[in-house]
PABA-646358 format. One record per residue (C-alpha): residue in one letter; x, y, z. Coordinates in steps of 0.1 Angstrom, whole numbers, padded with zeros to 4 digits, always signed. Example, Ala and Ser with C-alpha at 12.3 -4.5 7.8 and 13.67 -1.06 7.14 Angstrom:
// residues 2
A+0123-0045+0078;S+0137-0011+0071;
***
This chain:
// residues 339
X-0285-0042-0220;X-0314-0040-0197;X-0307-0032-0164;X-0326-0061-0148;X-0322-0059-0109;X-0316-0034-0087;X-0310-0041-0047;X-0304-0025-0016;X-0290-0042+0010;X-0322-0045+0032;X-0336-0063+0004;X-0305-0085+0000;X-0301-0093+0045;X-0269-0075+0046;X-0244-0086+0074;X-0231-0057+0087;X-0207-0066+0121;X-0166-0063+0127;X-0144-0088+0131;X-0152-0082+0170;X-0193-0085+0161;X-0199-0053+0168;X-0216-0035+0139;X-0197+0003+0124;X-0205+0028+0100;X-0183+0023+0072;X-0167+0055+0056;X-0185+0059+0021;X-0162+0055-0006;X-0166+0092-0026;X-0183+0091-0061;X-0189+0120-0080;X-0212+0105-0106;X-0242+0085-0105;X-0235+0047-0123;X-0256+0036-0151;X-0255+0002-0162;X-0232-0003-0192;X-0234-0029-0222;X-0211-0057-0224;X-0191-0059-0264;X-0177-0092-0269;X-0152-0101-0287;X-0148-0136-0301;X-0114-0161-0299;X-0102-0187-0321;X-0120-0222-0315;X-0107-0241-0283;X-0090-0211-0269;X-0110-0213-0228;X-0095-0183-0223;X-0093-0182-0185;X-0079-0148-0175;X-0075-0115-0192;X-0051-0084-0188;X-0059-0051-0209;X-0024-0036-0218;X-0011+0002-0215;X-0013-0002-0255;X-0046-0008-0258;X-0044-0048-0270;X-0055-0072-0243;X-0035-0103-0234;X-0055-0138-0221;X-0043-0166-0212;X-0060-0198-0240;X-0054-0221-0211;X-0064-0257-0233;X-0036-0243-0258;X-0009-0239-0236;X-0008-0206-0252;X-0011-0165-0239;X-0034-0148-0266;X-0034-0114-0278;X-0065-0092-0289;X-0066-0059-0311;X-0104-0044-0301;X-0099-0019-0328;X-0098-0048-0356;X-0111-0077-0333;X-0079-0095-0342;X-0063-0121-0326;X-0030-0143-0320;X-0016-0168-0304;X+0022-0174-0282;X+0031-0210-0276;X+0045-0209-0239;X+0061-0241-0237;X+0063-0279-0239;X+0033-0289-0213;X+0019-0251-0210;X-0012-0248-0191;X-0016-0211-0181;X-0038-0198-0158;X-0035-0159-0147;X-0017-0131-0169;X-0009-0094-0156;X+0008-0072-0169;X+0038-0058-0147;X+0058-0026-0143;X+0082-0032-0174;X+0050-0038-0198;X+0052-0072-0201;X+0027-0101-0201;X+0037-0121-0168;X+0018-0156-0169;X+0012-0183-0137;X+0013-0213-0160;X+0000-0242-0136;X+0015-0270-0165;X+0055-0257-0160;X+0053-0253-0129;X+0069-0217-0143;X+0062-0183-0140;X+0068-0171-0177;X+0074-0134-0188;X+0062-0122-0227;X+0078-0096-0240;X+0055-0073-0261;X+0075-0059-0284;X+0093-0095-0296;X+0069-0116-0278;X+0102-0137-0269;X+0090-0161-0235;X+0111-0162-0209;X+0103-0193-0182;X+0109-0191-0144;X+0106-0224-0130;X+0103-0227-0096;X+0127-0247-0073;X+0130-0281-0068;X+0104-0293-0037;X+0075-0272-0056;X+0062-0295-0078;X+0030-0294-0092;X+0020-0262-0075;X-0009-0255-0095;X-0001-0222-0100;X-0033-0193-0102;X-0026-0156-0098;X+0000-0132-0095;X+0005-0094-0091;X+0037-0071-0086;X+0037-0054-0053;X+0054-0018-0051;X+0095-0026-0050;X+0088-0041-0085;X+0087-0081-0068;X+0062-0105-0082;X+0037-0126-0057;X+0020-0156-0069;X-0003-0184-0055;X-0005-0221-0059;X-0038-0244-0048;X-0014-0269-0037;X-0003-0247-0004;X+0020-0221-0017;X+0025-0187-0023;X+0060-0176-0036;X+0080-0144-0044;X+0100-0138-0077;X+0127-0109-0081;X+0123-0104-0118;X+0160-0086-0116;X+0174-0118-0103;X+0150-0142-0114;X+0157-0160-0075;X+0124-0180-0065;X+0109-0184-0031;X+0083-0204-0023;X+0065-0205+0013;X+0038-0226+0025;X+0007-0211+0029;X-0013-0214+0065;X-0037-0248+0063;X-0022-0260+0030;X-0044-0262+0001;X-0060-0234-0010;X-0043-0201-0020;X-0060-0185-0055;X-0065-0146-0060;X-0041-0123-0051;X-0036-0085-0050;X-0017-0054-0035;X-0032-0027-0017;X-0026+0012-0025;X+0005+0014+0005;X+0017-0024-0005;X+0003-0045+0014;X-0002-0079-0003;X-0033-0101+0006;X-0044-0134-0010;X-0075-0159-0011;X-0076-0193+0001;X-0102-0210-0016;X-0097-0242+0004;X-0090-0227+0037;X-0117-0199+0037;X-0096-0171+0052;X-0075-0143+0032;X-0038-0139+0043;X-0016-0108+0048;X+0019-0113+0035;X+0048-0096+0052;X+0070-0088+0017;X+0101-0086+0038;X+0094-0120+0056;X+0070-0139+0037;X+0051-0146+0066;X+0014-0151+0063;X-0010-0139+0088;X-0043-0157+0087;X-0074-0131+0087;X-0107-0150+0091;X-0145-0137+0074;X-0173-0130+0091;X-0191-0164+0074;X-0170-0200+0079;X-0164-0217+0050;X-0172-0189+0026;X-0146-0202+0001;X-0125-0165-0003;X-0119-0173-0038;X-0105-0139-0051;X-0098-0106-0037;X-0095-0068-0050;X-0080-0037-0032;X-0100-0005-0038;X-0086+0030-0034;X-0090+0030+0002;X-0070-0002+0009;X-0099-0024+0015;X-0100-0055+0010;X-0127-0070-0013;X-0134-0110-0012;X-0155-0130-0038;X-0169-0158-0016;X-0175-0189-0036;X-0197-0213-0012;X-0214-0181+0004;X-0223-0163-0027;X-0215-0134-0008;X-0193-0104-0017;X-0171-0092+0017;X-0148-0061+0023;X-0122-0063+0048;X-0107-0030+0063;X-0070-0037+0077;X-0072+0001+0090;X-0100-0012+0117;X-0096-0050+0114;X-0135-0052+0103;X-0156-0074+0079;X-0190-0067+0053;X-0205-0089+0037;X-0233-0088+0015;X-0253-0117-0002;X-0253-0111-0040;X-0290-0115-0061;X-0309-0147-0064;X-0317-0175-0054;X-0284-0195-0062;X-0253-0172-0059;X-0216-0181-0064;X-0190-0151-0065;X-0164-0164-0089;X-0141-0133-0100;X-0140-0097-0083;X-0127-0066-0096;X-0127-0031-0081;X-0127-0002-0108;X-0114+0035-0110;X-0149+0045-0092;X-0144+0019-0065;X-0176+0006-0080;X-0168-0033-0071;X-0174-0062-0102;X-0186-0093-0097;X-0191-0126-0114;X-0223-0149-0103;X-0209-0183-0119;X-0239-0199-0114;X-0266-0170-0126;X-0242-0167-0153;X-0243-0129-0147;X-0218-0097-0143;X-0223-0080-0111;X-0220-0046-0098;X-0220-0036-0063;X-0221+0001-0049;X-0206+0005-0013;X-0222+0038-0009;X-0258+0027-0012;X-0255-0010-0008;X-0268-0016-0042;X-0263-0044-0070;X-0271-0042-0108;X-0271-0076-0125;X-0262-0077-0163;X-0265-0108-0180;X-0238-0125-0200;X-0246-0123-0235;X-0237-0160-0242;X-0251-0188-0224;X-0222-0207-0205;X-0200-0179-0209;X-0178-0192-0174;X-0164-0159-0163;X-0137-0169-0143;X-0114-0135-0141;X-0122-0096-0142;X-0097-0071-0149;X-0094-0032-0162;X-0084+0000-0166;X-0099+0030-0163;X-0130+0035-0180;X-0132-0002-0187;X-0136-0035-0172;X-0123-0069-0191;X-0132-0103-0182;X-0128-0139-0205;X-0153-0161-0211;X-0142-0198-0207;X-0167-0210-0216;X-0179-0192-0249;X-0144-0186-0263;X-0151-0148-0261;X-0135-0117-0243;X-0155-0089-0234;X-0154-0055-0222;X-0181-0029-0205;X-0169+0005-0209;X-0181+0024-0179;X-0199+0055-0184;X-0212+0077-0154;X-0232+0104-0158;X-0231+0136-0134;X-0253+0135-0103;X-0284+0157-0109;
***
């Protein structure tokens, strides 16, 4: 694949003020290599799967939730083969990780259930959360560092589950509606999006009390959000079409306006380079953005439509789903050595 665009972030009218709008210098993020742009492989699905989130697993198959199915699929990429789990009666899953004890763990919006796969028996194992949290439309989950899983709901909720236990709590999020991506920092701090809201939250894991952190731009629509090594925060912004980084050590915001003329920053991952990933929903691209020099290359989605809702990795290799193709795909990340 062509690389297509390149940007700096003169070209691209960077904002570039704290949360107090004063402007900093940012510490660069080290990189030893210099990025080249990568190819994207695909990988095809069976018929009607939308896969709408991906997780690559420490065995090398990759695990995606075939949301229209009510069913968590599995992929070989060494053979390209594929299968399917049912999850349940009413199964409409949305996010899949894959947590400390090597399982799939699933946010499945239609049980209103958080529901565990075991990968060696592939036996599913439903959590359903309590009474008073119906219809939570679940989204995203991840584990934060005392082995505890964190998950969102649209609806106004984020909850806790203690896989040990399997006790459920479930707290409502600041200004209702809205909570979507999730993620834990390198010293376990948990923050989340709200979509809705337009703000990402801090969780206290020991209270599960939300603190309300507001970007630079209203309304953005903070739709998901990535830690990088550093333990900043990294916000897709949906209405802005704007990528933004939040540092908790200084309580200040970036935010950068991705390429073109239309722009909506659906999924966001940050990989083992703290090279941060991008989709542009709208330019049905895959974007990568460069903290050090401010830079995006845009690669285009193979498939037209291809609705790249979710990224995810591991190192040397980012994995998103394509919703909209019935596809998975991969970019294996190859950097060369700075001459």
């Amino acid at each position: 694949m062509n690389r297509l665009l390149k940007l700096g972030a003169t070209a691209l009218g960077l904002l570039f003020v704290s949360a107090t709008n004063l402007a900093f210098a940012a510490p660069a993020l080290s990189q030893t290599a210099e990025p080249t742009v990568p190819t994207i492989q695909e990988y095809p699905v069976p018929p009607g799967s939308g896969p709408h989130d991906v997780a690559p697993a420490p065995d090398g198959t990759v695990w995606y939730t075939a949301q229209p199915k009510g069913e968590l699929g599995r992929l070989d990429p060494s053979t390209g083969d594929t299968h399917h789990i049912p999850l349940g009666q009413g199964s409409r899953p949305h996010g899949v990780i894959i947590g400390p004890d090597g399982a799939a763990w699933v946010t499945d919006g239609g049980q209103n259930a958080i529901v565990r796969v075991d990968p060696a028996t592939e036996k599913v194992l439903v959590f359903s959360l309590p009474s008073g949290s119906a219809n939570a439309n679940l989204n995203t989950a991840v584990f934060d560092k005392q082995g505890n899983l964190w998950f969102t709901g649209q609806n106004g909720i984020y909850g806790r589950l203690n896989p040990k236990t399997g006790e459920i709590k479930v707290f409502d999020a600041p200004r209702g509606r809205g909570p979507y991506g999730i993620t834990v920092t390198p010293d376990g701090a948990v923050y989340y999006a709200s979509l809705a809201g337009s703000y990402i939250g801090r969780i206290d894991i020991e209270t599960g009390e939300a603190t309300v952190i507001e970007p630079l731009t209203q309304n953005q629509g903070a739709r998901r959000v990535w830690s990088d090594s550093k333990g900043r925060v990294w916000v897709s912004e949906w209405n802005a079409g704007q990528v933004g980084a939040y540092d908790p050590k200084t309580n200040q915001w970036q935010e950068w306006k991705l390429p073109g003329e239309r722009a909506a920053a659906y999924a966001v991952y940050v990989d083992d380079q703290d090279l941060v990933w991008l989709t542009n929903f709208a330019n049905n691209t895959l974007v990568r953005f460069d903290p050090v020099s401010a830079a995006f290359d845009v690669i285009p989605m193979p498939s037209p439509g291809a609705a790249v809702r979710q990224l995810l990795g591991r190192p040397g290799e980012v994995w998103g789903a394509e919703s909209g193709a019935d596809k998975l795909f991969v970019v294996r990340t190859h950097y060369g050595q700075a001459g």
